[in-house]
Each structure stands twice: as structure tokens, then as C-alpha cells.
C-alpha positions as CSV (number, residue, x, y, z in Angstrom):
1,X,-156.0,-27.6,123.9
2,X,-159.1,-29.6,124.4
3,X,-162.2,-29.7,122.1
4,X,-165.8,-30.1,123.9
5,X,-168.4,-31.4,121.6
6,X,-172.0,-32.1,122.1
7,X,-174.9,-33.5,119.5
8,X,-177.4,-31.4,120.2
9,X,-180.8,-32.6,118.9
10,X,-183.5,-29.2,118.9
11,X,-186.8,-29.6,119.0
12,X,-188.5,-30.3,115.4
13,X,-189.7,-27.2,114.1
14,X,-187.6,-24.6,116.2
15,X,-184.5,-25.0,114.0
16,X,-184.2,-21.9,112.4
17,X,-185.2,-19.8,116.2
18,X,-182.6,-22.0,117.9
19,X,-179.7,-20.8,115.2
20,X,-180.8,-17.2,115.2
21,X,-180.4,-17.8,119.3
22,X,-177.2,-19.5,119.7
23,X,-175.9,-16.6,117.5
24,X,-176.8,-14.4,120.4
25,X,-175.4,-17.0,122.5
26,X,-172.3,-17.2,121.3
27,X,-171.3,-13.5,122.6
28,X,-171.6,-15.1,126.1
29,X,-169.1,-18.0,125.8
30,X,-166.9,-16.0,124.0
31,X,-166.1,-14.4,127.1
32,X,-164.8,-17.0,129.3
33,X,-160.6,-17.6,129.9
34,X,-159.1,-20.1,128.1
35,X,-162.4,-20.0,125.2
36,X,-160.7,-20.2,121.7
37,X,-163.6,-20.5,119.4
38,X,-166.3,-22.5,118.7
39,X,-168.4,-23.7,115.8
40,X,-171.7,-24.9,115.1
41,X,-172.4,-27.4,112.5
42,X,-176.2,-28.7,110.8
43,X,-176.2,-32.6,110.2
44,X,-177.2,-32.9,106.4
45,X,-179.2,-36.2,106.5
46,X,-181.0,-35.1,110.0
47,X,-182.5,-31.1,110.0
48,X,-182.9,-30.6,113.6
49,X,-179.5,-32.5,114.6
50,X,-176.4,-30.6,115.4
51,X,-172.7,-30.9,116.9
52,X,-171.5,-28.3,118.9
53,X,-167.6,-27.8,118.7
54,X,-165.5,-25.4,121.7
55,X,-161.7,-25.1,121.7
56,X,-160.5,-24.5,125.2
57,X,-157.1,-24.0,126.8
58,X,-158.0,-26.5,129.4
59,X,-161.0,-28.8,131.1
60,X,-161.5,-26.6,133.9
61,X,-161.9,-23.5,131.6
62,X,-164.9,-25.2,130.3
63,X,-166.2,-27.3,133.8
64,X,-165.5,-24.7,136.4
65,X,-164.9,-21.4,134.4
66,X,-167.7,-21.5,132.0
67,X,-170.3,-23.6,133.5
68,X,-170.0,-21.4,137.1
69,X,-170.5,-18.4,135.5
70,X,-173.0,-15.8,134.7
71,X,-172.5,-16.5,131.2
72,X,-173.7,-19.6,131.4
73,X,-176.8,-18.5,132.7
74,X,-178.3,-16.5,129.9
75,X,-176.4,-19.0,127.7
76,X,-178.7,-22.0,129.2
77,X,-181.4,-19.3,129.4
78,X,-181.1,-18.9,125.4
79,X,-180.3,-22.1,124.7
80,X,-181.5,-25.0,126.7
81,X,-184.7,-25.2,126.2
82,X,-184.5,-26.3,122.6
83,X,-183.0,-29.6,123.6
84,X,-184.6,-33.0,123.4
85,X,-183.3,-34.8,124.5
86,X,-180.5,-33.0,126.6
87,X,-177.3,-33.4,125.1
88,X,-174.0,-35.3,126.4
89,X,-171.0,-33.3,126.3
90,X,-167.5,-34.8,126.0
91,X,-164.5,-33.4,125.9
92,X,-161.3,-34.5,123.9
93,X,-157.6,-33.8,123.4
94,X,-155.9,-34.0,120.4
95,X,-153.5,-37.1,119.4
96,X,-152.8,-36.6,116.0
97,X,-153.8,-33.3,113.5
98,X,-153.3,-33.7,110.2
99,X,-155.2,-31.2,107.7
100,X,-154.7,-30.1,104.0
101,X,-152.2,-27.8,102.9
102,X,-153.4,-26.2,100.0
């Protein structure tokens, strides 16, 4: 499993637009092999900063899958205007998991 995330920073003012958006958006990636979910997340001390998190199976189901895709296309359509600047996106595999069991 890997987890992509990207800080995305959204244009003052558009925040509320850009969620209502990336709702729509999110029908699009949802679609791809190897996609497990994703989540969006506000930064409390910053309004119009965001991380972006995507479980995938593997890199490529991201890189080559996702990204070559029509998908993509009216995902970036939807989405990538909103960006300033345009975010980094790294991706990440899990050495250690340790959550609450309550």
C-alpha cells in the first residue's frame, strides 16, 4: 500500500467552490485500479491550506494508471486551477501503523 499526499494551497477566497469541486472530483479517481480511498483534510490554523491523502495498491496505480488517464483530465480540469502555488506530491509506504483500539 502506498499513501500519496500533497499540500495543496487554494487560492484565497475560492475555498468553499474548490471543496464543493473536488467532491465532484473525487467520483473520477475513484475509478482508477489499485485506488483505495482518499481523504481531504482543512488545516485549522491556515483556511485555504489543505493535505490531500490517496491509498493506492501501488506507485504505478497512481504515476501511470491515474495520471494517464481520462480521469485525470476532468480531474485537473475541476481541480487545478485552484492551486497556488502548484502542489508537490509525494508518495509514501508504511513502516510502522499503530492506531487506537477503542
Amino acid at each position: 500500500m502506498i499513501l500519496e499526499a500533497a499540500f495543496l494551497y487554494v487560492k484565497k477566497g475560492a475555498e468553499v467552490q474548490f471543496e464543493k469541486d473536488f467532491e465532484i472530483a473525487g467520483q473520477y479517481i475513484s475509478l482508477i485500479q489499485g485506488y483505495s480511498g482518499h481523504s481531504l483534510r482543512k488545516c485549522i490554523e491556515q483556511e485555504n491550506k489543505y493535505i490531500l491523502l490517496v491509498d493506492w495498491e501501488n506507485l504505478e496505480d497512481h504515476t501511470i494508471g491515474f495520471k494517464q488517464s481520462e480521469q485525470y483530465l476532468e480531474w485537473k480540469n475541476l481541480l487545478h486551477h485552484y492551486y497556488d502555488p502548484f502542489p508537490i506530491v509525494e508518495h509514501f509506504s508504511t513502516i510502522l501503523e499503530n492506531k487506537n483500539k477503542k
